[in-house]
ChimeraX commands (.cxc) that place a marker at each C-alpha (Angstrom):
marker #1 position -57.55,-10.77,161.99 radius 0.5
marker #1 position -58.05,-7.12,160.63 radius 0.5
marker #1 position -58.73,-4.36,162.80 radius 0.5
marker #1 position -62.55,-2.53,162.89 radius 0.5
marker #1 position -64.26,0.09,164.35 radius 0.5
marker #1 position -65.65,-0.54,167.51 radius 0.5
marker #1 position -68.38,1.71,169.50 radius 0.5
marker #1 position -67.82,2.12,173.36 radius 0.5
marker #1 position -68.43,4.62,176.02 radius 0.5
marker #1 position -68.06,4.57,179.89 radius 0.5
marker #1 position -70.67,7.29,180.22 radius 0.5
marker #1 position -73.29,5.59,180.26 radius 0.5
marker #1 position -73.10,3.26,182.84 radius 0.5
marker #1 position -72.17,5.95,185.12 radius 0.5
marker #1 position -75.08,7.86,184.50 radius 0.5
marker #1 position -76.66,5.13,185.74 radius 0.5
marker #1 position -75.12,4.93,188.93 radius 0.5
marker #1 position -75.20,9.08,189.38 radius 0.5
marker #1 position -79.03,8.18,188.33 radius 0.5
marker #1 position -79.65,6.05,190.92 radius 0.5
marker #1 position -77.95,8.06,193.73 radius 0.5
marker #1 position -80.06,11.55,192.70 radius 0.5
marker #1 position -83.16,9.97,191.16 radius 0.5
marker #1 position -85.21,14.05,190.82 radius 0.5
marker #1 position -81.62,15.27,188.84 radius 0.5
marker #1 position -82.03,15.82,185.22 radius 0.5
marker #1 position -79.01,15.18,182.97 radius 0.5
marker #1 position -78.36,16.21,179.42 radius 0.5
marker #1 position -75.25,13.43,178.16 radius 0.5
marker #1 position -74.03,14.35,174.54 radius 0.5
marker #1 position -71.18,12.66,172.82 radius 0.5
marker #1 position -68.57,14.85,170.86 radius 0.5
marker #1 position -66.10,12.06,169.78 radius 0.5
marker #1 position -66.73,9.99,166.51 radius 0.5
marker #1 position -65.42,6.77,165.65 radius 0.5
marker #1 position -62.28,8.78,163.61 radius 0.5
marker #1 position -61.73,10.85,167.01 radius 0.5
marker #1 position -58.83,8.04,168.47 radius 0.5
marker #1 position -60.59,8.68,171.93 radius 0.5
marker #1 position -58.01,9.35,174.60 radius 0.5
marker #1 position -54.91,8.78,172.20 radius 0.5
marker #1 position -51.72,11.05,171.80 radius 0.5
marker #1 position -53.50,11.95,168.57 radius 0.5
marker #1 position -56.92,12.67,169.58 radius 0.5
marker #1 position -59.67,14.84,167.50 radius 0.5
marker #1 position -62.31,16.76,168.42 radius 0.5
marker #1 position -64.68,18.30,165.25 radius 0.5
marker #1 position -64.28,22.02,166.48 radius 0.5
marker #1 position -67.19,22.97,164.06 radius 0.5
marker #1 position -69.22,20.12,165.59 radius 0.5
marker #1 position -68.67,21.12,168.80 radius 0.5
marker #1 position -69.91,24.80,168.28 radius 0.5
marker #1 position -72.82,23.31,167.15 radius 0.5
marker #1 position -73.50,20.93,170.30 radius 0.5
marker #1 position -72.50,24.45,172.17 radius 0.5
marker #1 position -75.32,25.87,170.70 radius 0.5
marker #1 position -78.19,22.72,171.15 radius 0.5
marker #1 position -76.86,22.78,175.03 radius 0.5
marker #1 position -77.43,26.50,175.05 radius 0.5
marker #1 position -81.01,26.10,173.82 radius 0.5
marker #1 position -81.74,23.29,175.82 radius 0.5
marker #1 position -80.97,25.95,178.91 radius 0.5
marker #1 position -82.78,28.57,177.86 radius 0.5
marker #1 position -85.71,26.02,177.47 radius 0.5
marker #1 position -85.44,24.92,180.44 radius 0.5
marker #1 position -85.12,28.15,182.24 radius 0.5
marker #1 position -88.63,29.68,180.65 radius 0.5
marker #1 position -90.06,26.86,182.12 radius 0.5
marker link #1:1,2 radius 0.2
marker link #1:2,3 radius 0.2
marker link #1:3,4 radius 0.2
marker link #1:4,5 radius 0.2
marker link #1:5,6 radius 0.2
marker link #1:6,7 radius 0.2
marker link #1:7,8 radius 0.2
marker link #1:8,9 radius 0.2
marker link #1:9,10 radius 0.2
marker link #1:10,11 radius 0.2
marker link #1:11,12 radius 0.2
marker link #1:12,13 radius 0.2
marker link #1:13,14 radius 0.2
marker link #1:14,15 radius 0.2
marker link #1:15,16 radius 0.2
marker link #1:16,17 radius 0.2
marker link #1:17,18 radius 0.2
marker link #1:18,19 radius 0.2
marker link #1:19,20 radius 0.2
marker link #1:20,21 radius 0.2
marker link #1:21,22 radius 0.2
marker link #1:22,23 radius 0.2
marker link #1:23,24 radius 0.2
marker link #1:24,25 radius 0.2
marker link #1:25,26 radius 0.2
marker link #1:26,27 radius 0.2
marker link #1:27,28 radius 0.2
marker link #1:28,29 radius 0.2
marker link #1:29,30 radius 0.2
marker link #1:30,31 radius 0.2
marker link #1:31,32 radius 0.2
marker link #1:32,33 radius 0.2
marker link #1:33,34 radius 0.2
marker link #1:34,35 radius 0.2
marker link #1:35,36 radius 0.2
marker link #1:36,37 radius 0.2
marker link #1:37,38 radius 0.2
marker link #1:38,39 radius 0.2
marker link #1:39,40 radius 0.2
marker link #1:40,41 radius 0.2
marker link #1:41,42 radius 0.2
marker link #1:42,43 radius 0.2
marker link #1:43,44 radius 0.2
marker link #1:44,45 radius 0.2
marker link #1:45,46 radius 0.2
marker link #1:46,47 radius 0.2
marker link #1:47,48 radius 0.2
marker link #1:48,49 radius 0.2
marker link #1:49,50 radius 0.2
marker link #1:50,51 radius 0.2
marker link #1:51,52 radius 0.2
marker link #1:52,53 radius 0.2
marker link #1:53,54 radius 0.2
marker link #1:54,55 radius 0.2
marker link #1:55,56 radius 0.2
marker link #1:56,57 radius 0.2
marker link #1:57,58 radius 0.2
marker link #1:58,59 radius 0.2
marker link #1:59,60 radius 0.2
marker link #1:60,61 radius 0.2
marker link #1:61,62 radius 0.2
marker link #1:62,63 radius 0.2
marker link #1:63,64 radius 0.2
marker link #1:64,65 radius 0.2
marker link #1:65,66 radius 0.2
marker link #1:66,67 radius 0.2
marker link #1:67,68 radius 0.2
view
């Protein structure tokens, strides 16, 4: 059988739990890794450009937030 990609993430169901525990918390969950990132390997990637990027949506999301 050949290998394939395969989508995954533990995130998510724990955000559900840390949901449940503080139901009035707001969370913000963003996912840097991409199916070429080899996701807690010895050779793991992280898109440095993309990740500026996702600096700078967090940042606005913030400042959003804070003018409220």
């Amino acid at each position: 059988t050949p290998a394939m990609w395969m989508g995954e993430g533990g995130t998510i169901p724990f955000m559900a739990m840390v949901g449940a525990k503080y139901p009035q918390a707001q969370f913000l969950i963003t996912g840097v890794l991409g199916p070429h990132s080899n996701a807690h390997g010895p050779n793991e990637f992280l898109h440095l450009d993309y990740v500026k990027r996702l600096t700078a949506c967090v940042a606005d999301v913030l400042t959003a937030h804070a003018a409220r």
